[in-house]
C-alpha positions in Angstrom: -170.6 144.1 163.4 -173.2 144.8 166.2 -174.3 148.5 163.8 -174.4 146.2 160.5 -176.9 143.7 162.3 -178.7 146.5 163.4 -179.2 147.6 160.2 -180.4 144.8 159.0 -182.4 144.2 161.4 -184.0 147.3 160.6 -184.2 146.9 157.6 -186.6 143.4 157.7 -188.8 145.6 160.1 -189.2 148.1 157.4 -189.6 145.9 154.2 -192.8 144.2 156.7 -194.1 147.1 157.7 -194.0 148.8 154.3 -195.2 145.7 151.9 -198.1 143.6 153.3 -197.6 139.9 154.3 -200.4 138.1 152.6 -201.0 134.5 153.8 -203.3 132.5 152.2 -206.7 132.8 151.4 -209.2 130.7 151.8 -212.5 130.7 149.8 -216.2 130.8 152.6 -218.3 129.0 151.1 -221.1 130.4 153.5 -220.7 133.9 152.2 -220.1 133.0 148.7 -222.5 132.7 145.5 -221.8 131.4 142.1 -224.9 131.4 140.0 -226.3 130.9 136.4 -229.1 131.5 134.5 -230.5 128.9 132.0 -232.8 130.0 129.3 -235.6 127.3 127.7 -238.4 128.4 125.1 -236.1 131.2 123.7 -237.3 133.7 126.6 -237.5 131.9 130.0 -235.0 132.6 132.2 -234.2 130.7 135.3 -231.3 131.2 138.1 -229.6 128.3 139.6 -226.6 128.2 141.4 -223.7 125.7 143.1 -223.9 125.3 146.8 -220.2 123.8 147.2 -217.1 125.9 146.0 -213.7 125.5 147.2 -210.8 127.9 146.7 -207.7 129.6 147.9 -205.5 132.3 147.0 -202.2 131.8 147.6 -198.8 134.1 148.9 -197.8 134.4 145.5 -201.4 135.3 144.0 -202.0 132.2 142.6 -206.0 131.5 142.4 -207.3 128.1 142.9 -210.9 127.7 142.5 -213.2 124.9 142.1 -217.3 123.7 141.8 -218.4 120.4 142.6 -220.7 119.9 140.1 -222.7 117.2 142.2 -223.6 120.4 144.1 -226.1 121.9 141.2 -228.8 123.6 142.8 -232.2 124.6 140.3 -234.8 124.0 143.1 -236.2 121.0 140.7 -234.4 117.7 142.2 -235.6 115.8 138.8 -233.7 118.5 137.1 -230.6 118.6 139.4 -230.3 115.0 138.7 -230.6 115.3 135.2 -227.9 117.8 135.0 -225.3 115.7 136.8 -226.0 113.0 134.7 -226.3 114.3 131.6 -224.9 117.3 131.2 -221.9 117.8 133.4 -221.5 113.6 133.6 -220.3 113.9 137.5 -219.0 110.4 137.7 -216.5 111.1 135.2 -216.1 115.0 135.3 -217.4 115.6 139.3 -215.8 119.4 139.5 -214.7 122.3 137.3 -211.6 124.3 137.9 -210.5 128.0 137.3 -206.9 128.7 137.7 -204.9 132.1 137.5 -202.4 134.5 138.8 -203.5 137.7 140.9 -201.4 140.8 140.4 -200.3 141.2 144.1 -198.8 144.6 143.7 -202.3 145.9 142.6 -203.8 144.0 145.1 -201.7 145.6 147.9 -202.8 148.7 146.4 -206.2 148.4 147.9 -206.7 149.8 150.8 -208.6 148.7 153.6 -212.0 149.8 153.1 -211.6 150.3 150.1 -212.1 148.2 146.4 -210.5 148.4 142.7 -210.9 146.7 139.7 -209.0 144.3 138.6 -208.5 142.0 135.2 -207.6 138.5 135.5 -206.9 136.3 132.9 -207.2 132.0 133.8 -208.5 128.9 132.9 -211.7 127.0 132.9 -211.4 123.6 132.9 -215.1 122.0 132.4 -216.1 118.3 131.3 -212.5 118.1 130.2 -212.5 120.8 128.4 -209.8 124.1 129.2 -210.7 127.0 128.1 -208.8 130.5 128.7 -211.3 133.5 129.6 -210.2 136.9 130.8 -212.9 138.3 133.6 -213.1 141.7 134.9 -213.3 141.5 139.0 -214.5 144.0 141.7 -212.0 143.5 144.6 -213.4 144.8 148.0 -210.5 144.6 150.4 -212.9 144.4 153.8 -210.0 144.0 156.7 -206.4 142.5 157.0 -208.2 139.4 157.1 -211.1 139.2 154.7 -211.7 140.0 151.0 -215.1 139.9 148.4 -213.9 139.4 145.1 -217.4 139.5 142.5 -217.7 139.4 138.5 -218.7 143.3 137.3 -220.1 141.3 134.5 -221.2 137.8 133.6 -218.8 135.3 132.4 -220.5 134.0 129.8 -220.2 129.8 129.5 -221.0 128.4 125.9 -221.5 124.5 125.7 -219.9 124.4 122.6 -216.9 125.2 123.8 -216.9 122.7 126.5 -218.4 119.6 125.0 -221.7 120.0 126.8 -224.2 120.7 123.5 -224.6 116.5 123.2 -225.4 116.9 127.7 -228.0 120.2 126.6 -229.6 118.4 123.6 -230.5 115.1 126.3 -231.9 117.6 128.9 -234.6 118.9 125.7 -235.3 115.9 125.0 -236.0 114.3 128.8 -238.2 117.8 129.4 -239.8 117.7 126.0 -238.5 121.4 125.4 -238.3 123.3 122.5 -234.9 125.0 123.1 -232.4 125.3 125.7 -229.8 128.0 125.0 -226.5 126.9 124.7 -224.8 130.4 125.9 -225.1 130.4 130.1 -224.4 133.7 131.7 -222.1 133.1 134.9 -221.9 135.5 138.5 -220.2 135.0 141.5 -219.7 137.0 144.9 -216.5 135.2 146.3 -215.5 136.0 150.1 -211.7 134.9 151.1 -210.4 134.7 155.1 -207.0 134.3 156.2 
């Protein structure tokens, strides 16, 4: 009895040694960015970004992420305003959600130090609006403790597909503006602790 306990014992100290524990993780908003780029005029481009995200990953890989859309930051107050009434209606719709599942096996594959690339498929849910969008991710894996997960490329958001062109359409007409386009490209740099 005393050599099967042992044993299984033993056993438990390999299977932790051997697979990583991960305990959640929890999204820094100090050290993270999500930004877009708005384009007026056909050929103006301007970046603006979110100053509030919220997020986690959890012990089974599910990703829970989330902008508060009252947080839009395009250095023009007027315009910030405009946007979270307008566009993004905040009072109804006051955050937009991504939701997926990590592959933990490939994400215990990365090595200290070390990054990989990863696929994740998930969905955007914006103004009421869901949407399923597949994103390509670097993963940099930067202690036991801390990872940087960024976009290699832009997610690019389309208002059509959220219900937004009506929100775009208002913000022409309140800035007497030619065109706004109604594709946004999307980056983030997303740091996670434990």
């Amino acid at each position: 009895m005393r050599s099967f306990i042992f044993s299984v014992s033993l056993l438990a100290l390999v299977s932790l040694v051997t697979f990583p524990a991960f305990s959640a993780y929890q999204l820094d908003n100090q050290l993270s960015s999500l930004s877009f780029i708005s384009i007026k005029k056909g050929d103006i481009a301007e970046v603006h970004q979110f100053n509030q995200l919220a997020g986690s990953v959890d012990d089974n890989g599910k990703v829970s992420f989330s902008i508060d859309l009252s947080s839009v930051n395009t250095n023009i107050p007027i315009r910030d305003d405009r946007m979270k009434e307008h566009l993004f209606n905040i009072n109804v719709f006051p955050k937009a959600t991504f939701n997926a599942q990590l592959d933990m096996t490939k994400l215990s594959a990365i090595q200290v130090g070390s990054s990989g690339v990863m696929k994740l498929t998930g969905d955007i849910n914006l103004h009421g609006q869901t949407q399923k969008v597949m994103l390509e991710v670097l993963v940099a894996n930067l202690s036991d403790n801390k990872l940087v997960v960024s976009s290699m490329k832009p997610v690019i958001i389309n208002a059509q597909r959220f219900a937004l062109v009506d929100g775009v359409k208002k913000l022409q007409e309140l800035a007497g503006l030619p065109s706004i386009s109604n594709a946004v490209p999307l980056s983030f740099v997303l740091s996670f602790k434990k």
